[in-house]
Each structure stands twice: as C-alpha cells, then as structure tokens.
C-alpha angles and dihedrals in degrees: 000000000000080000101062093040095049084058090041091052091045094045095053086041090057092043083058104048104039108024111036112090097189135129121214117172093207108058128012105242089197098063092039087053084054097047091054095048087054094049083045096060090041089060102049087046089054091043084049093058103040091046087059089049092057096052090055125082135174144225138201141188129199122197110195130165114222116241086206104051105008089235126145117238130198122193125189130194124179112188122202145177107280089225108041091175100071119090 
C-alpha cells in the first residue's frame, strides 16, 4: 500500500509541477507539485525499507548448562513475519 501511494503522490505532484499551466495567485501549484513528488519519494523509500525488513527473520540459539542437573541445554527461537503471504 505505501507503494502505490508513494507513486500516486509523485505522479499528482508531477502533474502539478510540469503539466499544469495554470496560474493561482494564492498558492504557487509548481512548488506544491514539487513538494508532493518529494513526499512521494519519501514514501516509496520508506515502503522499500519496511517491505525488506519483513521479508527477514532471525534466529537465535542459546546453549546453558543446568546447575541442577549439570546438563547441557540447548534452546532454540526462530521469529517470522506473521503474514508470509504480503508482499
């Protein structure tokens, strides 16, 4: 989702900024277009990064020795994504 509305941010912006010939004398619509294209960008980046830290998982392994017993116990804890299926 923060995909699509990073390009959908960046395409109005550029709408905005390179195609609209039109004059407003209260706001100026190219520098909003350009503010748009640059949240836009900041918004696919941000979908970009959080999408490859999804996809990783870790895993860890602890190795103890029991004072009770003396025996040597190994515990092992994957973590995953909860919804492997989204992309």
């Amino acid at each position: 989702m923060s995909l699509g509305l990073g390009i959908v941010l960046f395409a109005i912006g550029a709408v905005l900024a390179f195609a609209l010939n039109l004059s407003v004398e209260w706001i100026n619509l190219q520098m909003v277009g350009y503010i748009l294209m640059a949240a836009g960008a900041v918004v696919i980046i941000l979908g970009i990064v959080l999408l490859a830290r999804r996809r990783s998982s870790v895993s860890t392994q602890r190795t103890a020795v029991d004072p009770a017993t003396g025996e040597r116990v190994t515990r092992a804890e994957t973590s995953r994504p909860d919804d492997t299926t989204t992309l």
